[in-house]
N, C-alpha and C positions, 0 to 999 in steps of 0.2 A: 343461856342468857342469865347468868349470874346478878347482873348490876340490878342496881335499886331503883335507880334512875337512866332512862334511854333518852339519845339526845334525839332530834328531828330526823334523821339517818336511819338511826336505828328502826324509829317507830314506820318511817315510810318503806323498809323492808317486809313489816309485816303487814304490810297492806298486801290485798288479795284482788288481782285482775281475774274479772271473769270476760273472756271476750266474748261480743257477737248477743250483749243484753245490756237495754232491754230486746233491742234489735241489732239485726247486724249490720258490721261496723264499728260498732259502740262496744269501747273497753271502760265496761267499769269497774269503777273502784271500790272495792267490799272494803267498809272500815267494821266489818264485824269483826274481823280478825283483833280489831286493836282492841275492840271491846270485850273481847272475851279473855285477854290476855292483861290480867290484873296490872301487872307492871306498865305494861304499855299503856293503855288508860289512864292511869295514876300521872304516868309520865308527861301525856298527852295534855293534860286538865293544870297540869302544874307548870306546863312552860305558854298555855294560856293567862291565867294567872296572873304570873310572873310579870306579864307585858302590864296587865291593869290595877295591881296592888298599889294602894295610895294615890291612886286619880279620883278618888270621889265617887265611883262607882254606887248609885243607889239601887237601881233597876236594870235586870238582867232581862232583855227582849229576844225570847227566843223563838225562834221558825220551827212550826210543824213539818215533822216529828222528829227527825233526828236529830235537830238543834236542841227539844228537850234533852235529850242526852247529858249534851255538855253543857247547856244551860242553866238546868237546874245545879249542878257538882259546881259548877262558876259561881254561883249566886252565892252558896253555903260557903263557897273558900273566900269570899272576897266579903261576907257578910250583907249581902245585898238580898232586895226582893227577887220573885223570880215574876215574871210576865211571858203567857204562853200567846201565837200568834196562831191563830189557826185559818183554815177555808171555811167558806162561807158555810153557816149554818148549824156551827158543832161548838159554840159558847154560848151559856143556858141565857147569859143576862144583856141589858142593853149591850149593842158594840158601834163601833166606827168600823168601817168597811172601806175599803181602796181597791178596786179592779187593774188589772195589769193587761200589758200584753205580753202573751207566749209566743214561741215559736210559730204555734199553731191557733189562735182561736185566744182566748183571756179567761183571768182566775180572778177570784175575790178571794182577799185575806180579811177577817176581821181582829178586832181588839176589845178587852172590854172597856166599857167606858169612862171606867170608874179607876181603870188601869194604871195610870199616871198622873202626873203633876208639871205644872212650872217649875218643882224646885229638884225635881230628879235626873240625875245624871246617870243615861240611860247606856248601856255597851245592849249590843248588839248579835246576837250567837246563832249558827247554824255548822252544820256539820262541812258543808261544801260552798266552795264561791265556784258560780259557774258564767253565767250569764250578765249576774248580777240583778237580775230581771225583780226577784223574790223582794232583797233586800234592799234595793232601788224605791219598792214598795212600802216597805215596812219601814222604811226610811222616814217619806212622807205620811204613814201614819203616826209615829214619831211627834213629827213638826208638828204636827193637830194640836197635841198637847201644850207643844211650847217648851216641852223637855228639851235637855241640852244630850246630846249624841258625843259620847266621848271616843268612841271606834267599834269596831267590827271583829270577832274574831271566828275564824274557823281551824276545819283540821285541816282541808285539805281545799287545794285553790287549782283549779284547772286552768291556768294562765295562757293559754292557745284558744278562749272561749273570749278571753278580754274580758273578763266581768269587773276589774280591776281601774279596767278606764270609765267604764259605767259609772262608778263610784269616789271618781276623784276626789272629790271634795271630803270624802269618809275617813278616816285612818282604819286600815287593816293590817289582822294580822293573821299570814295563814301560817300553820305549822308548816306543810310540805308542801309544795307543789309542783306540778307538773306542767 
């Protein structure tokens, strides 16, 4: 792979199926691959970007932990803050908190409190849309603020999960999907 730049093809070649994990059945999808392969990462972060450059992008909300990933590299290209989401219990200062339901059982994500504004124009970043359960969430702690939600983006969007109708109202953008 000579090129400088890989288009969404490319990059979802070097995504790596392990099957039968976490359990079996279940083929996941290792984006370690793209992460460890400079160009592809590079690639990966630049046709993110590319979607939100010149939208007003002030704050970058990204989902623990693989959303830091692209979250933070998002923020620094589009000149933006970065805003980390975590579960409950693992941000040192006030937060807002929002419970979900899982599959199985429900999570709390918090924020800090001091995170946002009314006047920030917030995108949205996590490594995978699946469910849309997470970011459904993070959604509405979001709205708390009064922040305005410009879109969503991810690497990689499992479209047989529907997490995509969960989120109508969102603009998304996934690199590849499945």
């Amino acid at each position: 792979m000579g090129k400088r730049n890989l288009n969404a093809q490319d990059i979802q070649g070097i995504i790596r199926d392990i099957p039968d994990f976490p359990k079996p059945g279940i083929i996941f999808k290792d984006i370690s691959t793209v992460l460890q392969n400079p160009i592809a990462f590079k690639s990966a972060v630049n046709l993110m970007a590319a979607k939100f450059k010149g939208k007003g992008v002030t704050k970058i909300v990204a989902v623990e932990s693989r959303g830091f990933i692209f979250g933070s590299v998002l923020a620094y290209k589009l000149g933006a803050g970065f805003v980390i989401v975590r579960k409950k219990g693992k941000l040192p200062y006030k937060t807002r908190s929002i419970s979900y339901e899982l599959e199985y059982g429900t999570d709390t994500l918090e924020i800090h409190d001091d995170a946002l504004t009314s006047k920030d124009c917030v995108l949205i970043v996590d490594d995978l849309l699946a469910t849309g359960g997470t970011v459904e969430a993070v959604t509405k702690l979001i709205k708390a603020f009064k922040a305005r939600i410009v879109g969503s983006a991810f690497l990689v969007e499992l479209s047989f999960l529907k997490g995509r109708q969960r989120l109508r109202n969102l603009p998304i953008l996934a690199i590849i999907k499945y």
